[in-house]
N, C-alpha and C positions, 0 to 999 in steps of 0.2 A: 748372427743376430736372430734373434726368435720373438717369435708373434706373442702376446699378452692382452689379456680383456679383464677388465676391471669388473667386480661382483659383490655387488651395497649390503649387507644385512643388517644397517640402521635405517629403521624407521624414519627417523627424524630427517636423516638426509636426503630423503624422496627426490628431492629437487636438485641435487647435488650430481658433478660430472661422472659420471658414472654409466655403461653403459648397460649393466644389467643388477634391477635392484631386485633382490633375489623375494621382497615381498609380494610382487606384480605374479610371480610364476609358482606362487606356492602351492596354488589350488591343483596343481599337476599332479597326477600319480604316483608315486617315488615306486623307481626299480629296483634300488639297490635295498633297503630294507626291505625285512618277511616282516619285521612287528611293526607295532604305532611308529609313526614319524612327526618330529616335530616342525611346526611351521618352519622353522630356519633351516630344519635339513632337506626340507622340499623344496623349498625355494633355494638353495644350496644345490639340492641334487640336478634342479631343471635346467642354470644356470649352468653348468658345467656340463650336462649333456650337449646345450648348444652350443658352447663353445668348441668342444669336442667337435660334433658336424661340420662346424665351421671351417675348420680346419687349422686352429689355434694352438701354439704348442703347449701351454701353462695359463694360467690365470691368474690376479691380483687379489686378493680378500679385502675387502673394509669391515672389519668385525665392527660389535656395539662392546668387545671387551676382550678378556683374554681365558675367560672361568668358559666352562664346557657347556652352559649354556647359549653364553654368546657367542661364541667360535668352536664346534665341535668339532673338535680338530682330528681325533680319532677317526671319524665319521668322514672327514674330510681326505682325510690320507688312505683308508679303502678306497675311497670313491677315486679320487685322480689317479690311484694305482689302475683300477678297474678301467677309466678311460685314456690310459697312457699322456694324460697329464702332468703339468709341474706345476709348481705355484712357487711364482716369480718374485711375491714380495707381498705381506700384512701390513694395511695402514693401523696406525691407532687415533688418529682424527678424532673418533666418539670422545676418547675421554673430553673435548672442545668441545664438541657438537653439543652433547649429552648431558656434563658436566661442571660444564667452565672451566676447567682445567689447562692450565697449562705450564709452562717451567719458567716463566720467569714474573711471577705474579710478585707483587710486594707481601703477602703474608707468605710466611716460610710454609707452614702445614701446607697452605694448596700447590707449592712446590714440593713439597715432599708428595704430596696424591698423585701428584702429578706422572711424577716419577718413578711410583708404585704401578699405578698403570699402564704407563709404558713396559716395563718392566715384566709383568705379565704377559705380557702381547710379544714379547721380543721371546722371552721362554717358550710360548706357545707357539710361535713361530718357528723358532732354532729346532726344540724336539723334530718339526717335519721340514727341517732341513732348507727353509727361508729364512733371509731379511725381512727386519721390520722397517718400515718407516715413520720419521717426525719431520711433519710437515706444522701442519695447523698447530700443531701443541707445544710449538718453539714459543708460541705469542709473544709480545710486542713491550714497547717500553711501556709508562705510564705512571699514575699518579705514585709516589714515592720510590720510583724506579728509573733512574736515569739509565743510557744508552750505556756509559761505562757497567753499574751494577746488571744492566739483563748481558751484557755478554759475559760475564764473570758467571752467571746462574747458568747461562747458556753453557758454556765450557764446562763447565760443572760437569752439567749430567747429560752432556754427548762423553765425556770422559766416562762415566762412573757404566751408563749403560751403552757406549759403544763397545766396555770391555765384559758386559755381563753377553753381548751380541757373540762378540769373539769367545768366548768358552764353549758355547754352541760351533763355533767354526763359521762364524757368519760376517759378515760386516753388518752395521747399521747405516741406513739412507739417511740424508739429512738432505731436506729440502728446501734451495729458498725460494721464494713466492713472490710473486710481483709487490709493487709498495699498495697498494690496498688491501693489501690483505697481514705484512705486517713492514714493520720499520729495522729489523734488524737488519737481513742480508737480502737484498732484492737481484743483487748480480751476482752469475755465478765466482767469477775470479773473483771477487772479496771475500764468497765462504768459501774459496779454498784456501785462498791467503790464511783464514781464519784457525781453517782445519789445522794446515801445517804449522800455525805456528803455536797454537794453544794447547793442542789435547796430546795426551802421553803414548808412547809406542804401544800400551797396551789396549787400545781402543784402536779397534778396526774399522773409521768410519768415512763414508764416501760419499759421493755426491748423486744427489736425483736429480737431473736436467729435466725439468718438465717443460717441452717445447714451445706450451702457449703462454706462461708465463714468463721465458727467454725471447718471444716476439715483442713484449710490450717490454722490458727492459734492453734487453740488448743491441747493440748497434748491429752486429755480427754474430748473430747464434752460431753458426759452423764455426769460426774463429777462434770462438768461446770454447768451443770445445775440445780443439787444438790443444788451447794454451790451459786447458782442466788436465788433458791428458790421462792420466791413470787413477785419477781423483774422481775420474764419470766411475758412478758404478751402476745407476739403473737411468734407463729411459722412458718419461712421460708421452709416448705417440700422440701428440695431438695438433690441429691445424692453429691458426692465427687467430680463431674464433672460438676456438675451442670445443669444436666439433671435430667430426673424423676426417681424419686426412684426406688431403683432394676436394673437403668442401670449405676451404680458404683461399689464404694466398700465398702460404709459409716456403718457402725455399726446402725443400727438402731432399731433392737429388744434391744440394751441397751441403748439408746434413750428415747424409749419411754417407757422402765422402768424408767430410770430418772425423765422421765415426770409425770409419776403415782405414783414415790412416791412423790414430792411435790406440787400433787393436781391440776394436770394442765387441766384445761377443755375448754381451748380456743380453735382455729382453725388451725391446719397444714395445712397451705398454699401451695400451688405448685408454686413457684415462678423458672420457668425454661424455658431451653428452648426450643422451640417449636420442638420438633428433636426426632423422624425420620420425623413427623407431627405432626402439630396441633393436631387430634383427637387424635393420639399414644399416643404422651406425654401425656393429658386429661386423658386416658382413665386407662394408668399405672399408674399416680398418684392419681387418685381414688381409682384405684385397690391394690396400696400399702399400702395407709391407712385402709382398709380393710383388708387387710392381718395381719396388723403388732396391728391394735387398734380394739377393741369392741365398733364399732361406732351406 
């Protein structure tokens, strides 16, 4: 299992769990360009030097898109070469944040946007050799959308781009979220129930266990994970509070016994918030994976 730090380059999510928003550290020097640099690649480049220091294997992206503007991905793939980085996994959230978008809206076009921009972001991502993630942009039932029709939309298009994910060699994450945030799948064993029974062999897609949203749903998070088994494919590192680990009260040395008995070697992400600071947060969620894994 390997260390991961989450790295914001939406604006709009300033306030969002995340522990290093790459707009805060843009005013830094950039080392790796000789020419101009743009805001996003300096705060990109500063952002990944500290995690680097840190002692972090890879790191998480939250782009504001998938166009070379908003995730320079080129840019990106020199740079973690140059700091023996990986990048563990691309959310696409903005198209929500940013946009309103998401896949099971009752007008069809903002499902089809929807899905265009996932789409991008899963490409963007595949080229350098990551998963994407859908979290936020599963959204929720609603007015002309009953719970039968969004999981029919839902199936949909974890089918259609878990298999655009898979062309790339990649699985797509699919996350579910505690119930405030949406109404479809709040526990993990129901989206797996969901995965296996809905979507076709040709979509490669698996589950994100985000640990602070598995404390307020589940009875037994290690348990859950057990009985997910080979369906975990990435992990959310965060405490009961959803800050960095060790500043909760989350069970975590049963955790990651979980994790080690069904073979899990992917990346505990710190997807938190940045609290007491940036480097704090960094610094304890490096140091709790360390604590708790034989990394």
């Amino acid at each position: 299992m390997r260390a991961a730090v989450t790295i914001c380059l939406v604006p709009e999510a300033a306030h969002g769990p995340f522990v290093f928003h790459a707009a805060e550290f843009a005013a830094r020097e950039p080392r790796t360009l000789t020419g101009p640099a743009s805001a996003v690649e300096r705060g990109l480049e500063a952002c990944c030097r500290l995690a680097a220091d840190l002692g972090f294997d890879a790191v998480e992206i939250f782009p504001a898109g998938g166009g070379p503007e908003a995730f320079p991905a080129a840019f990106l793939r020199d740079l973690l070469g140059d700091l023996g980085l990986g990048l563990a996994a691309v959310g696409t959230g903005a198209g929500w944040i940013r946009h309103g978008l998401h896949l099971c809206h009752a007008d069809a076009g903002i499902r089809a946007r929807a899905r265009d921009f996932i789409a991008e972001i899963v490409d963007a991502a595949g080229r350098l050799g990551a998963p994407a993630i859908i979290g936020s942009m599963q959204g929720r039932t609603g007015e002309g959308v009953d719970r039968a029709a969004a999981l029919d939309h839902l199936a949909g298009a974890l089918d259609e781009l878990g298999a655009r994910a898979a062309a790339h060699g990649q699985p797509l994450f699919y996350e579910p979220l505690n119930r405030y945030e949406t109404d479809l799948f709040n526990r993990q064993e129901e989206a797996a129930a969901f995965l296996r029974a809905r979507l076709s062999s040709g979509a490669t897609v698996r589950l994100l266990c985000d640990l602070f949203h598995m404390q307020i749903e589940e009875a037994d998070p290690a348990a859950t994970l057990v009985a997910c088994g080979d369906l975990v494919g990435h992990v959310h590192w965060a405490d009961s509070n959803r800050r960095a680990v060790g500043f909760g009260h989350a069970d975590m040395p049963g955790v990651v016994a979980a994790l080690r008995r069904i073979g899990y070697r992917g990346h505990l992400s710190a997807e938190v918030f940045p609290l007491p600071t940036p480097l704090e947060a960094a610094r304890q969620s490096v140091e709790s994976v360390r604590a708790h894994v034989v990394v």
